[in-house]
C-alpha positions as CSV (number, residue, x, y, z in Angstrom):
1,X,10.6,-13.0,-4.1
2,X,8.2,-10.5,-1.9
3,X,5.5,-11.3,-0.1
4,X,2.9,-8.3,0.6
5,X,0.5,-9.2,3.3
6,X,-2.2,-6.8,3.9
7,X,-5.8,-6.3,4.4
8,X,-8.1,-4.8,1.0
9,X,-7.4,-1.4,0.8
10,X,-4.0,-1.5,3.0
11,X,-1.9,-0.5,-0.2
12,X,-0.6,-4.0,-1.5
13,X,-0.9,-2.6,-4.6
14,X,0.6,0.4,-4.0
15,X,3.7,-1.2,-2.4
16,X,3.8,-3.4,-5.8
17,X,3.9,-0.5,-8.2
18,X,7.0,1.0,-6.2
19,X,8.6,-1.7,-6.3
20,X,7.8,-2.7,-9.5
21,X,8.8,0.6,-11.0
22,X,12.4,0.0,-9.4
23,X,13.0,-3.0,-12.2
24,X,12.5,-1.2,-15.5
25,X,10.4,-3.5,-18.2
26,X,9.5,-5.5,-15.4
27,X,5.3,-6.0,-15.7
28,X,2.7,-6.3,-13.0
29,X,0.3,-8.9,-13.6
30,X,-3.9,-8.6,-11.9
31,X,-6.4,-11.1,-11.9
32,X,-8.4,-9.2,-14.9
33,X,-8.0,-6.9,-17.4
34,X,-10.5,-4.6,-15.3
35,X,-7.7,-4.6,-12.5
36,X,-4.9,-4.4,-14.8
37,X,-6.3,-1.0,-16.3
38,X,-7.3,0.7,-12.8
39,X,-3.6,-0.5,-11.8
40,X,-2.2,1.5,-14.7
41,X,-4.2,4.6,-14.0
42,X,-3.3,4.5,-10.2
43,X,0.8,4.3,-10.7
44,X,0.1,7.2,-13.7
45,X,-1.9,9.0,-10.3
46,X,1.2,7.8,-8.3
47,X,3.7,9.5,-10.8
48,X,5.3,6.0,-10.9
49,X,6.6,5.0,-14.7
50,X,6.0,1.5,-15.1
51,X,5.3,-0.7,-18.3
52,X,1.6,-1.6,-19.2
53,X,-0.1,-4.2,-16.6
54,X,-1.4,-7.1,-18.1
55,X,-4.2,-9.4,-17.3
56,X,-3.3,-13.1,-15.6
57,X,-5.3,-14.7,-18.4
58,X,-2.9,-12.8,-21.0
59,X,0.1,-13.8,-19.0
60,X,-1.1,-17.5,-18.7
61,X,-1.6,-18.1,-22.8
62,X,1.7,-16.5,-23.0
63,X,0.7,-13.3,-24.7
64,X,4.3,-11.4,-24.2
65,X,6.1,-13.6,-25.4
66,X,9.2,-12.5,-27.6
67,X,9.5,-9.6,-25.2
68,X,12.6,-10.0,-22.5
69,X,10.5,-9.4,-18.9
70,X,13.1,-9.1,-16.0
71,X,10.7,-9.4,-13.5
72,X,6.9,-10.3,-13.2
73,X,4.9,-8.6,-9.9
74,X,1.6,-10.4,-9.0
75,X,-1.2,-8.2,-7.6
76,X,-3.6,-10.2,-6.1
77,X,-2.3,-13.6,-6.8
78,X,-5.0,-15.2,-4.2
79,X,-7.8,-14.1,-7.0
80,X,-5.6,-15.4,-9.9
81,X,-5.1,-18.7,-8.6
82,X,-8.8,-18.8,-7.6
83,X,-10.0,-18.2,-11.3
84,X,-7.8,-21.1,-12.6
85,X,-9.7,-23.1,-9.8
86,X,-13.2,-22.0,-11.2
87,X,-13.6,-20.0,-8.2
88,X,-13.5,-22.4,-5.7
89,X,-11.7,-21.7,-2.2
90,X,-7.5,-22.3,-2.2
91,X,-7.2,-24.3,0.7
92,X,-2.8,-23.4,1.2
93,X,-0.4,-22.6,-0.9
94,X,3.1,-23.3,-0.2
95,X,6.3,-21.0,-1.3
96,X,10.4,-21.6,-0.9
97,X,11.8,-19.9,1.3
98,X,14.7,-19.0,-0.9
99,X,15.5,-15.0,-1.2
100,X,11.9,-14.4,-0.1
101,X,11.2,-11.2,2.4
102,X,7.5,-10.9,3.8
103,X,6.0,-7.3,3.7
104,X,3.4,-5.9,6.1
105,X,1.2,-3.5,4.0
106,X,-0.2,-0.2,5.7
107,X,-2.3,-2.0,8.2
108,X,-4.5,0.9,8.3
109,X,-7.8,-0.3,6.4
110,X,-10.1,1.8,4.7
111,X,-14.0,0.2,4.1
């Protein structure tokens, strides 16, 4: 697994739809539906051909089901965990460190 550390607007996102269109079927998962659908226009802007993004809610009730996903790619998984929480602060999170590789965005930030 990937980590992609980088400030709003550093291109996280970016970084996730390349490597997400390297997997074929694999499907990027956003906090909201909102997300999901300005992910899909950007990779369409990008030129990058990647399956439809889905929502974490859909992914959560288990919505695409029945279909064989390789991979999932979580964009902004801080926000998604922070809904399940009913928006209250994630104090740490911990991850293996099993196959993992820690990204540095663009660090360039754009307000």
């Amino acid at each position: 697994m990937d980590i992609i550390i980088g400030q709003r607007g550093s291109g996280r996102t970016m970084k996730l739809i390349e490597a997400c269109s390297k997997d074929k079927g694999s499907v990027i998962v956003c906090p909201t539906s909102h997300m999901a659908k300005w992910t899909s226009d950007l990779a369409k802007q990008l030129g990058y051909d990647i399956a439809e993004p889905i929502s974490f809610d859909t992914f959560c009730k288990g919505r695409v089901q029945g279909k064989k996903i390789p991979k999932y790619y979580f964009d902004n998984l801080d926000l998604s965990l922070q809904q399940c929480a009913g928006y209250s602060s994630i104090g740490a999170a911990t991850f293996e460190l099993h196959n993992m590789e820690v990204m540095m965005a663009d660090t360039t930030y754009n307000s």
